[in-house]
TILUMDREN-143661 format. One line per 8 residues: for each residue y, x, z of N, C-alpha, C. Coordinates in nm, 3 decimals, padded with zeros to 5 digits. Atoms other than C-alpha are relative to their C-alpha. Layout:
<nodes>
Y,X,Z,Y,X,Z,Y,X,Z  ... .
</nodes>
This chain:
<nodes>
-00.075,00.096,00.083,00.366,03.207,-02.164,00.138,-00.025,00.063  -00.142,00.014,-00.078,00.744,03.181,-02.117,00.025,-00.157,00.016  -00.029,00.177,-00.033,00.843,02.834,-01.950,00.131,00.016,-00.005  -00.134,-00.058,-00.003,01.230,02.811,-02.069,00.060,-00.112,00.089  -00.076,00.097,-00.123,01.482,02.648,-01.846,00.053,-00.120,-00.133  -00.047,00.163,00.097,01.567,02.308,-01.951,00.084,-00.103,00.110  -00.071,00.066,-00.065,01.834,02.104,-01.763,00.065,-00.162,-00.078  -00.100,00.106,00.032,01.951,01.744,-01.822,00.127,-00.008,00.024 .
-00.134,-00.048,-00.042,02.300,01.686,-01.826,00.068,-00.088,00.133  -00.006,00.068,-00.147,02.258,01.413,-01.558,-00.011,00.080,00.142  00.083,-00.089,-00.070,02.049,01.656,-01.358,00.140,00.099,00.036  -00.090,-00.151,-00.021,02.327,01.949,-01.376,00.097,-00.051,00.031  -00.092,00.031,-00.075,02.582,01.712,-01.268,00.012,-00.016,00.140  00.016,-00.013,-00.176,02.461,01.694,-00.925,-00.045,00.104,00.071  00.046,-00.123,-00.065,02.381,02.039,-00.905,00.128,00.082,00.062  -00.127,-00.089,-00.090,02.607,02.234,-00.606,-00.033,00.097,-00.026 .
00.006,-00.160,00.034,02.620,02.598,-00.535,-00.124,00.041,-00.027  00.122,-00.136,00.029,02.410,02.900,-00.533,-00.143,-00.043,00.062  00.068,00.041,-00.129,02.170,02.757,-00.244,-00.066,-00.143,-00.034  00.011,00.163,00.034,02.203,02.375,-00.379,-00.178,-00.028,-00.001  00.115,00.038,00.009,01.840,02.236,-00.337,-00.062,-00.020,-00.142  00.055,00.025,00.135,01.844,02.126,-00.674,00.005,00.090,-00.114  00.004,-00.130,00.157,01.950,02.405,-00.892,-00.131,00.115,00.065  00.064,-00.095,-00.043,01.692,02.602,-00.687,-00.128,-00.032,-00.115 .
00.077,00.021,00.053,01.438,02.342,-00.828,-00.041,00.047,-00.198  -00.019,00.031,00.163,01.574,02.364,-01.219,00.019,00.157,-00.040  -00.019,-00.179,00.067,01.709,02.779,-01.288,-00.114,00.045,00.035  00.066,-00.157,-00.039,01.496,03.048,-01.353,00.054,00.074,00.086  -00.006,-00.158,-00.053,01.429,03.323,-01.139,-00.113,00.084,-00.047  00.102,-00.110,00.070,01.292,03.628,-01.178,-00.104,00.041,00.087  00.104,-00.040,-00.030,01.070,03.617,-00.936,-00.172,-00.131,-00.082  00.178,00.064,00.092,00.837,03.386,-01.178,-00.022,00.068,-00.079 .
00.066,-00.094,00.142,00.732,03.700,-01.369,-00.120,00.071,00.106  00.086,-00.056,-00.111,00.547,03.824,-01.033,-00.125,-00.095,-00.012  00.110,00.063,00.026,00.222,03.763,-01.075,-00.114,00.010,00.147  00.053,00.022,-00.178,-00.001,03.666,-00.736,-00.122,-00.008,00.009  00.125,00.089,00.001,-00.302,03.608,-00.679,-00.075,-00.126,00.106  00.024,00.133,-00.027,-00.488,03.314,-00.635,00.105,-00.122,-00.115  -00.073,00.076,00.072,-00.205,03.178,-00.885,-00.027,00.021,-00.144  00.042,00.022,00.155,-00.327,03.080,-01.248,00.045,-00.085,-00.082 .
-00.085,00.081,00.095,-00.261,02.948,-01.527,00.003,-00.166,00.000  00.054,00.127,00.016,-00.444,02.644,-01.517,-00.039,-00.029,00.156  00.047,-00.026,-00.158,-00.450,02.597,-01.120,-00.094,-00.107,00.046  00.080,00.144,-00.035,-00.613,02.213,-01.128,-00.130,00.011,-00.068  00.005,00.013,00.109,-00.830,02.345,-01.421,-00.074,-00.117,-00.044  00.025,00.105,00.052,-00.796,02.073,-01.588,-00.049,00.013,-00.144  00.031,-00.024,00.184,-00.911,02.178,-01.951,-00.152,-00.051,00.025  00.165,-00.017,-00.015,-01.297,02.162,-01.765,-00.005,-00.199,00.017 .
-00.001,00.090,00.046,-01.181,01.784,-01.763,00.019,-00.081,-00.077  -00.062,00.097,00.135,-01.038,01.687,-02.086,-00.173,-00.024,-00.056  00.127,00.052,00.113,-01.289,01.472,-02.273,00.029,-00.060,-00.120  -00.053,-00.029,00.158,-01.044,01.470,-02.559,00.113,00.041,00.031  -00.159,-00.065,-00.002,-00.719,01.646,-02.662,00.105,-00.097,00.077  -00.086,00.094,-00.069,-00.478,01.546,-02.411,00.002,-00.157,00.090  00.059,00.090,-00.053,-00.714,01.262,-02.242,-00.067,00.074,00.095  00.116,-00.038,-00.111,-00.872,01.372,-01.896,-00.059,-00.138,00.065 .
00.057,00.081,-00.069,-01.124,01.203,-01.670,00.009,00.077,00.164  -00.017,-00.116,-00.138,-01.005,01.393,-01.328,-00.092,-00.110,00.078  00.052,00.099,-00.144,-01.122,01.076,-01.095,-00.105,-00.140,-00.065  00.068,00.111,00.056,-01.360,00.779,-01.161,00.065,-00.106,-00.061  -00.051,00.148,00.028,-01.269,00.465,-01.294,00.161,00.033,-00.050  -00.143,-00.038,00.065,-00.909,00.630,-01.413,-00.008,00.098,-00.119  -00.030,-00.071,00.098,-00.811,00.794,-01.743,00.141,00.038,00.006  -00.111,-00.063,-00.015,-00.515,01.053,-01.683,00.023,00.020,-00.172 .
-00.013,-00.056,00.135,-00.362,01.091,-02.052,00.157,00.056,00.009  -00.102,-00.099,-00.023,-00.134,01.372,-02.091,00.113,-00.050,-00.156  -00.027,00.124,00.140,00.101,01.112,-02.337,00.118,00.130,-00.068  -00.130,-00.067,00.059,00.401,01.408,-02.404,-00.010,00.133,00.090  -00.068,-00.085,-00.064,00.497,01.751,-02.326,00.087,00.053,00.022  -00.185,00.006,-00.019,00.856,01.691,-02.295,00.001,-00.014,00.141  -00.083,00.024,-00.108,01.047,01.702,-02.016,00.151,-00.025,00.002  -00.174,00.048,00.022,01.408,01.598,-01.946,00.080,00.131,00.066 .
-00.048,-00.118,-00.095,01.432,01.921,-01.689,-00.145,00.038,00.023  00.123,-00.094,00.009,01.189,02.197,-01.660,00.033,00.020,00.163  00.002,-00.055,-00.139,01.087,02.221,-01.292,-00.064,00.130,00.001  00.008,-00.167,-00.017,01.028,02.566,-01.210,-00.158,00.048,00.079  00.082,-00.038,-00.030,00.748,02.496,-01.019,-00.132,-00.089,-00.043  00.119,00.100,00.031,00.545,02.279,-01.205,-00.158,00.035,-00.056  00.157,-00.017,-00.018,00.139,02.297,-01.186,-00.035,-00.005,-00.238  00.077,00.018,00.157,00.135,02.243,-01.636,00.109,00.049,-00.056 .
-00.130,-00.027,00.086,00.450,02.501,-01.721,-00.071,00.106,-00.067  00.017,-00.128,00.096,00.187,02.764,-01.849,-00.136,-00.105,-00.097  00.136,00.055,00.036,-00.041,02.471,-02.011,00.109,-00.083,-00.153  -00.111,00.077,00.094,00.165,02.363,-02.370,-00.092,-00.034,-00.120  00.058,00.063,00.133,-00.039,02.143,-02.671,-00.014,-00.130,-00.048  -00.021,00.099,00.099,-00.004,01.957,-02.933,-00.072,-00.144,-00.021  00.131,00.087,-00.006,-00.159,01.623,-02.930,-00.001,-00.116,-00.077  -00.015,00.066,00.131,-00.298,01.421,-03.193,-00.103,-00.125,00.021 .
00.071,00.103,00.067,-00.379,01.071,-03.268,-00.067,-00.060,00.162  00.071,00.034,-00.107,-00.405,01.012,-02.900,-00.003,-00.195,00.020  00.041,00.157,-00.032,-00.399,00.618,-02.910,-00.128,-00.008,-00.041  00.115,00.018,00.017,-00.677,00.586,-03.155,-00.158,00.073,00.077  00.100,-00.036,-00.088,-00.905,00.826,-02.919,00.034,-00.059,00.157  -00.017,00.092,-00.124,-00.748,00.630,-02.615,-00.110,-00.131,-00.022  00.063,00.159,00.028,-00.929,00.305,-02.787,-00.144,00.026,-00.029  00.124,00.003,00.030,-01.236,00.479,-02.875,-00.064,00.003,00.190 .
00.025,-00.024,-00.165,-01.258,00.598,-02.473,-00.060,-00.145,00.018  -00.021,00.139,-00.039,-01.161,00.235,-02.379,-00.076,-00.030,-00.039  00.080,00.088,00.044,-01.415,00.095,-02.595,-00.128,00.006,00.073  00.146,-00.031,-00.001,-01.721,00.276,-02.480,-00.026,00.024,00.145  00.001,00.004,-00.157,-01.609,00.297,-02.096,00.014,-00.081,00.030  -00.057,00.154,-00.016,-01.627,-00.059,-01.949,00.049,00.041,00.125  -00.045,-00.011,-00.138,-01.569,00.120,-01.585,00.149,00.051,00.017  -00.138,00.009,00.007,-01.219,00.219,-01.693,00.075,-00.118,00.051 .
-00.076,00.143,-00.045,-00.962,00.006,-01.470,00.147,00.059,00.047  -00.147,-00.039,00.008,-00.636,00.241,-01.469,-00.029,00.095,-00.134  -00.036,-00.108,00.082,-00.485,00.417,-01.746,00.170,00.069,00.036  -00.076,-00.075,-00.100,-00.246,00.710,-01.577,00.088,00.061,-00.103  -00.055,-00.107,00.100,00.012,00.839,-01.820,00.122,00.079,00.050  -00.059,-00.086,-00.060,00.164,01.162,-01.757,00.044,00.092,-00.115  -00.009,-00.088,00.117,00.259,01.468,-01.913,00.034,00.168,00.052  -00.132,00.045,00.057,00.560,01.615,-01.953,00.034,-00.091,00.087 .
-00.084,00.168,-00.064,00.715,01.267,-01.896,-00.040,-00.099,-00.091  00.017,00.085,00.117,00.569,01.003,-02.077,00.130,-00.076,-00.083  -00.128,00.086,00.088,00.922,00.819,-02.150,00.087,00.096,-00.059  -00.037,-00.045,00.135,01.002,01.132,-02.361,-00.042,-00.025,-00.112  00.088,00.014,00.147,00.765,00.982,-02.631,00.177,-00.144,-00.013  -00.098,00.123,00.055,01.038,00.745,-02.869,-00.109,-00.142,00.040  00.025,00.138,-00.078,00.989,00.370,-02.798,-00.119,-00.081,-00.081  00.114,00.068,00.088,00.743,00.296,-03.122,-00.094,00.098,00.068 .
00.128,-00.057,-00.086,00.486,00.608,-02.927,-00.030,-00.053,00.072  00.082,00.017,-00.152,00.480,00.447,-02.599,-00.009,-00.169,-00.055  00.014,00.137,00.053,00.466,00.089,-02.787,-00.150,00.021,-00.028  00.154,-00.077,00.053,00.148,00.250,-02.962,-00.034,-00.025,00.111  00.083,-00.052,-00.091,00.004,00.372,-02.670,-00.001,-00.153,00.069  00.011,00.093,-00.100,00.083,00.097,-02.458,-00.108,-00.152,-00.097  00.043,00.121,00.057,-00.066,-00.176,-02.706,-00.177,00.024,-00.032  00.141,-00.003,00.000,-00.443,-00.014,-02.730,-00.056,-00.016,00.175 .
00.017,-00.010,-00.137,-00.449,-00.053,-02.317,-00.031,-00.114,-00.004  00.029,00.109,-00.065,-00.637,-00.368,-02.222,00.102,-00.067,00.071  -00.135,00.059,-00.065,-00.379,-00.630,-02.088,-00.066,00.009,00.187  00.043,00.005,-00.083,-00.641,-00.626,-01.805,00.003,00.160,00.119  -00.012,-00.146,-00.076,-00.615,-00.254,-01.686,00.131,00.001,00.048  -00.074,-00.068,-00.035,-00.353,-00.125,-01.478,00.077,00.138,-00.068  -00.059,-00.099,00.058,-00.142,00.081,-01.630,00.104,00.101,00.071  -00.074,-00.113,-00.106,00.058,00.416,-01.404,00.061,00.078,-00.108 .
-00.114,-00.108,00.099,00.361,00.586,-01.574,00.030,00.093,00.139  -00.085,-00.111,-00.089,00.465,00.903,-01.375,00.100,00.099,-00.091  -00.146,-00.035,00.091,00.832,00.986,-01.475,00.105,00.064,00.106  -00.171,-00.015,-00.025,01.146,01.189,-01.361,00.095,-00.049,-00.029  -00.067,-00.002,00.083,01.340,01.020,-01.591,00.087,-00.084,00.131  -00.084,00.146,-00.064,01.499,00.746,-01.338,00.114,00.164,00.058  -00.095,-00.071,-00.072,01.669,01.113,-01.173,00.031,00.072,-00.130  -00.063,-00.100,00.044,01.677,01.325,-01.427,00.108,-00.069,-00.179 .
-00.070,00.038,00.116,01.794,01.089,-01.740,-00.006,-00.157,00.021  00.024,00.117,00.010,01.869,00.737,-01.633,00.077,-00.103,-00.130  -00.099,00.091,00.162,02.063,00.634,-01.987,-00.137,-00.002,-00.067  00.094,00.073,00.101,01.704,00.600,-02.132,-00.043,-00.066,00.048  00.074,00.126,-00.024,01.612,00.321,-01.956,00.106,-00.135,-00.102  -00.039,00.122,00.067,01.752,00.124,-02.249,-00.024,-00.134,00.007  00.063,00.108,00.003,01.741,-00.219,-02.307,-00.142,-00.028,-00.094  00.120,-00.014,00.068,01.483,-00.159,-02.585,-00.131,00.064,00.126 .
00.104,-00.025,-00.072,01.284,00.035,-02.277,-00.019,-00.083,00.084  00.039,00.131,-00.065,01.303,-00.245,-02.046,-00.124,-00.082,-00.041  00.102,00.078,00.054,01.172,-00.458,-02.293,-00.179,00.012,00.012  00.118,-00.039,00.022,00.854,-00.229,-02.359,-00.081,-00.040,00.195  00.104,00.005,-00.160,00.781,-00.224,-01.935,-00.001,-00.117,00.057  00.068,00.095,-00.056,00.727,-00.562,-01.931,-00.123,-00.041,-00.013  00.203,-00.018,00.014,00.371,-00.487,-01.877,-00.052,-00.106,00.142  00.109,00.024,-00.154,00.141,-00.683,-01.617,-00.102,00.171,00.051 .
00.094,-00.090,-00.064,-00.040,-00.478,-01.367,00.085,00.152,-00.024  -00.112,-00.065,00.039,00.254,-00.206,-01.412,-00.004,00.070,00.130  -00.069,-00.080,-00.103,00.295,00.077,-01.133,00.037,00.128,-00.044  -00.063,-00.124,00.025,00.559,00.319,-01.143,00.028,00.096,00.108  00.009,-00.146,-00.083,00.515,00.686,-01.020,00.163,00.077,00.016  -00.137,-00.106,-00.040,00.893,00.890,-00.906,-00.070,00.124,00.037  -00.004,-00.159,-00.027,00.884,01.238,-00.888,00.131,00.031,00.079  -00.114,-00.025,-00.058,01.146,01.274,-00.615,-00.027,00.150,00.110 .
00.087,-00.138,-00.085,01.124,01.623,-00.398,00.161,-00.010,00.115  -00.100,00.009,-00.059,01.517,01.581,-00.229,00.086,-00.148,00.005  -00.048,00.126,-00.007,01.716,01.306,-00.083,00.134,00.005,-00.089  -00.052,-00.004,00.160,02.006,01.427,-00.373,-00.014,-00.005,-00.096  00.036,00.038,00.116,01.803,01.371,-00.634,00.047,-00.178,-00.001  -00.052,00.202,00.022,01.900,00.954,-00.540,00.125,00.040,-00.013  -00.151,00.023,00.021,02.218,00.864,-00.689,-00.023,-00.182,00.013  -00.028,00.139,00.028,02.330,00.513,-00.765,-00.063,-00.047,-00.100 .
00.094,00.024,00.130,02.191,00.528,-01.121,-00.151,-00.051,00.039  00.153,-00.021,-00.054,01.838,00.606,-00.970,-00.042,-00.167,00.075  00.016,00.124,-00.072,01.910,00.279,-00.721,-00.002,-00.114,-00.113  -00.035,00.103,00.104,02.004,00.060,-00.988,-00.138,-00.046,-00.107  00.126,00.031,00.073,01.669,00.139,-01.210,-00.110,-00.018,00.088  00.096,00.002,-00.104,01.439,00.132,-00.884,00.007,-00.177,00.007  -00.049,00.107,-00.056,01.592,-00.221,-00.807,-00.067,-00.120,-00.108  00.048,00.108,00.082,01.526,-00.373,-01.145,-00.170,00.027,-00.016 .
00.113,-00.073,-00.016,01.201,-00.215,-01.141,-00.075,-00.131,00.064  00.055,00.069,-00.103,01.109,-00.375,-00.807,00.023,-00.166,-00.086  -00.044,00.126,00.033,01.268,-00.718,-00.925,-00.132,-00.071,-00.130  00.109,00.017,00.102,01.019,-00.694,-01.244,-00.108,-00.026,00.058  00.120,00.011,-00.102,00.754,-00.721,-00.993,-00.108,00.146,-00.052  00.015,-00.149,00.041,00.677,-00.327,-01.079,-00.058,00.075,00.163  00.015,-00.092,-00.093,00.506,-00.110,-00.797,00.075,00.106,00.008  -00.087,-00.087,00.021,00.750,00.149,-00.752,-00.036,00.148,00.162 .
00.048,-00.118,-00.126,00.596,00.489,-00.535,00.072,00.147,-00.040  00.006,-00.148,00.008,00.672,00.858,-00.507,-00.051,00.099,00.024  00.098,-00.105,-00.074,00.542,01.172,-00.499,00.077,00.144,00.029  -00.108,-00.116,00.009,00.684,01.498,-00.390,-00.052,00.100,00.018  00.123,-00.138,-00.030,00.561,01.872,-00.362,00.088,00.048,00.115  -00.089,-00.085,-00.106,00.687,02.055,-00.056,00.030,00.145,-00.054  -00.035,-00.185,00.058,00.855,02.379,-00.147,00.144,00.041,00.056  -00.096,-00.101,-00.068,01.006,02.666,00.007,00.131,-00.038,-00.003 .
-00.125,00.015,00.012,01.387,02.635,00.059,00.053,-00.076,-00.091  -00.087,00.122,00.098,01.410,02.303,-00.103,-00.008,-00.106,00.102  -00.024,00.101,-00.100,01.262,02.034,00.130,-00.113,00.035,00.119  00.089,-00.017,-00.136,01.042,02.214,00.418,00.074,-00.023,00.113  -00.089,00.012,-00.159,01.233,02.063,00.730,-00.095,-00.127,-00.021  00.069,00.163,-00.025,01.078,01.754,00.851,00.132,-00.084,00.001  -00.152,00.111,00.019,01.482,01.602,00.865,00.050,-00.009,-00.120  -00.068,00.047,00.139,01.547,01.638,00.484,-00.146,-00.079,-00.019 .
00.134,00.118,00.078,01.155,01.480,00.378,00.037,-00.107,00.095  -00.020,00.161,-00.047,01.238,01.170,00.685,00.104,-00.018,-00.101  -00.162,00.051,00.108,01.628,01.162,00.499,-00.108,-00.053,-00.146  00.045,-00.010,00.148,01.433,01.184,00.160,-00.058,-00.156,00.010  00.051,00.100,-00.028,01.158,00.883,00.304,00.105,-00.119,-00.031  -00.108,00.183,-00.050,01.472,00.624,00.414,00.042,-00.001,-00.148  -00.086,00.051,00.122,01.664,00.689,00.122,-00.098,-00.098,-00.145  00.097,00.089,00.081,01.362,00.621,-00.100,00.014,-00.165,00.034 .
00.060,00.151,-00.013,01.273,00.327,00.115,00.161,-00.123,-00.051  -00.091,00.075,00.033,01.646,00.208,00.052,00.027,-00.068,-00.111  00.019,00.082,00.131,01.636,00.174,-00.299,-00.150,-00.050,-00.055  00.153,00.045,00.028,01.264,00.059,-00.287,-00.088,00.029,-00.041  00.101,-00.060,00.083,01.072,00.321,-00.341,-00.101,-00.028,00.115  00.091,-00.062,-00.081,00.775,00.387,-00.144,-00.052,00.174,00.006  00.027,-00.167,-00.022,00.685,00.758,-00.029,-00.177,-00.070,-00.011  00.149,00.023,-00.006,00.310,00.784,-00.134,-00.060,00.088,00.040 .
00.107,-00.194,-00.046,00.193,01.198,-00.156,00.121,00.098,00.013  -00.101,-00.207,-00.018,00.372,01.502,-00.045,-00.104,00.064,-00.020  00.103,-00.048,00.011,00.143,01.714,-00.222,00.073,00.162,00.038  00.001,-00.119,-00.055,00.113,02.100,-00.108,-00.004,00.079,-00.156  -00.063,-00.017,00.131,00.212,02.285,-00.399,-00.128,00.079,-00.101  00.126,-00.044,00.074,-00.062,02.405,-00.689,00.063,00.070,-00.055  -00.075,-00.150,-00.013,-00.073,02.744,-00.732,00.002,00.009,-00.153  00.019,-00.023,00.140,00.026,02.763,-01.113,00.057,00.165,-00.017 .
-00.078,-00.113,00.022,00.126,03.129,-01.222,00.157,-00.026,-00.019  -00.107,-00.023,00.033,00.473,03.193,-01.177,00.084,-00.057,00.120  -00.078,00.078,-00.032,00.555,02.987,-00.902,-00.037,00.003,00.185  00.059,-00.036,-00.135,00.450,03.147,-00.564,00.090,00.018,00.095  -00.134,-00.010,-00.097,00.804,03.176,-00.427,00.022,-00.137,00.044  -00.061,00.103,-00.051,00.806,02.831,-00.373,-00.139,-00.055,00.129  00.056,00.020,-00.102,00.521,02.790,-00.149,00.007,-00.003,00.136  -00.020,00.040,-00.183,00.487,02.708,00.242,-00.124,00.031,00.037 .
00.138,-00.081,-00.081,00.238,02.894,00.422,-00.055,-00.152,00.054  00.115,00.108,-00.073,-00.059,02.625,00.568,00.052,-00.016,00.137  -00.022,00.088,-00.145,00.029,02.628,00.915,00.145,-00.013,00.048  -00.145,00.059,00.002,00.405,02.596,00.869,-00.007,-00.164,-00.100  -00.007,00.176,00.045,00.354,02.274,00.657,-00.045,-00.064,00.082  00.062,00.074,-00.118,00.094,02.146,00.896,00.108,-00.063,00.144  -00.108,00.008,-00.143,00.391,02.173,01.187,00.137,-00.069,-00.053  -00.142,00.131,00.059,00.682,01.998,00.938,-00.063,-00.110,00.000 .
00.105,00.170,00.018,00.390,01.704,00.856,00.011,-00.029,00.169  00.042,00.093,-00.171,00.326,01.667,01.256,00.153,-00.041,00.022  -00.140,00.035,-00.046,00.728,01.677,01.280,00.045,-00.112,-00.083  -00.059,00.093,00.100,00.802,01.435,00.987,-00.078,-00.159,00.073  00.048,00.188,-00.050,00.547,01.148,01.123,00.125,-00.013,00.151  -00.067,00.027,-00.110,00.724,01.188,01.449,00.138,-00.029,-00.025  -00.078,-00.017,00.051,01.034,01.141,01.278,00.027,-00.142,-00.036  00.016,00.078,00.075,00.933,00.828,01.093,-00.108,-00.134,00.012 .
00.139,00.091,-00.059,00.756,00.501,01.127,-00.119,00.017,-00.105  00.067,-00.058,00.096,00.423,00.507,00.945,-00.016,-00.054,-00.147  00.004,00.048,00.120,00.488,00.311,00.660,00.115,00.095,-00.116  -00.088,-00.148,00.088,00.749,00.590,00.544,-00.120,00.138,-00.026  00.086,-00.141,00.016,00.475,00.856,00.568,-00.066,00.035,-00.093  00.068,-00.047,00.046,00.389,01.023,00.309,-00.168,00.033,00.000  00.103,-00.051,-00.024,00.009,01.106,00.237,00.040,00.177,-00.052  00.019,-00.183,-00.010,-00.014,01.544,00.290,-00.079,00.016,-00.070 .
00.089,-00.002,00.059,-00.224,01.603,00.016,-00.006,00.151,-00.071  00.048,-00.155,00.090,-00.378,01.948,-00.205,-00.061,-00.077,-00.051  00.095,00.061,00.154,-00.534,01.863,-00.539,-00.102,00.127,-00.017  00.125,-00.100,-00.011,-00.887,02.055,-00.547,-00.036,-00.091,-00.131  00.041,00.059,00.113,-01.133,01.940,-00.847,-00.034,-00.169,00.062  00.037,00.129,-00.051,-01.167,01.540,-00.857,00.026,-00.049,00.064  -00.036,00.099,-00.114,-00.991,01.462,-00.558,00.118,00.068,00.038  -00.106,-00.100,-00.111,-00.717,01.516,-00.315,-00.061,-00.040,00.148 .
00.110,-00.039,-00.134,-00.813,01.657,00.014,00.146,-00.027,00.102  -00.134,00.082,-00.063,-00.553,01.494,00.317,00.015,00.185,00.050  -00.024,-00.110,-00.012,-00.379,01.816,00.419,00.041,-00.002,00.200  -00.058,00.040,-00.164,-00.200,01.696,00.791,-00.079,-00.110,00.059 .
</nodes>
């Protein structure tokens, strides 16, 4: 399945040369036609957990719902670029879930990007969610498109019980924009974490992931997972051999006090397994 390049125009403004960390993340290359093994389509497979279109049950007590398969920028190495469908009528099977699971106590929305759905979808969605559940958005958008945090989207994320997921992988992905929506975020009384994948000749040094840590912690993020990268087809050039990550993780804590530290994580079925 071809994954086409997709760039925001935020995104491509902070992209430098040939080398730039970030255009590495966003252009095609041609080595994602090389096919590897051990690298599949479905690398988490998550299809063996959907228990409806675009609703999984990966972990207990959480419902991951796959709310959009938009993106604002096509990462190159992302674990769901060979996984693309259509999805229907997912609130009303969100409410049937909800109804008949009382051990539901997060609902995880992902995708894509969930804040590519317009503002009456994620209104929907958001209004069959128990006021009592926790609700987890995981979004690029604060780097890769911060002009949709409208005032109409504000409005909608004044949710209780509200934590927001960053997808940050470089300490150039923070601009000022990024600080500015982190800030009101925090101020909302919003959990505000990140997660990042380690990959090849973007951020394997242990001195760009500490840089990456502070800067987060500056505009108030928290570093949560540096996950180890899932092997989706197409995307094996960006990997870090096991016992070269292992030796940036021992260099990054040493680097960093431990409340900056990332958790080292690999996603296996149902869980993540600590990696460092």
């Amino acid at each position: 399945m071809f994954f086409s390049q997709k760039i925001s125009a935020h995104y491509a403004s902070k992209l430098g040369t040939d080398n730039c960390p970030l255009r590495r993340q966003v252009e095609f290359s041609a080595k994602e036609n090389i096919n590897c093994k051990g690298f599949k389509k479905d690398p988490l497979d998550e299809t063996e957990v959907e228990i409806a279109c675009g609703i999984l049950q990966k972990y207990k007590s959480r419902l991951l719902v796959l709310a959009s398969d938009e993106c604002a920028i096509h990462c190159r190495f992302c674990f769901r670029r060979n996984i693309r469908q259509k999805k229907y009528d997912l609130p009303s099977k969100l409410t049937e879930i909800l109804k008949k699971d009382k051990s539901i106590k997060e609902v995880i929305l992902s995708g894509g990007d969930p804040l590519m759905l317009k503002n009456t979808e994620l209104q929907t969605l958001f209004s069959v969610i128990p006021k009592h559940l926790k609700i987890r958005i995981h979004s690029r958008m604060p780097i890769a498109m911060p002009a949709r945090f409208t005032p109409a989207l504000w409005s909608l994320l004044e949710l209780p019980n509200l934590v927001f997921v960053v997808h940050v992988n470089h300490p150039n992905e923070l601009d000022k924009k990024s600080e500015k929506i982190f800030a009101r975020l925090a101020k909302n009384g919003v959990i505000v974490l990140n997660q990042s994948v380690l990959l090849r000749g973007i951020n394997d040094d242990a001195k760009i992931l500490a840089e990456l840590s502070e800067k987060l912690f500056s505009q108030r993020v928290l570093p949560y997972y540096l996950h180890s990268l899932d092997k989706a087809q197409g995307t094996a050039h960006f990997e870090v051999p096991l016992h070269k990550a292992k030796i940036i993780f021992k260099n990054l804590k040493e680097l960093l006090p431990g409340y900056l530290v990332p958790r080292f994580v690999r996603e296996v079925k149902g869980k993540k397994v600590n990696v460092g």
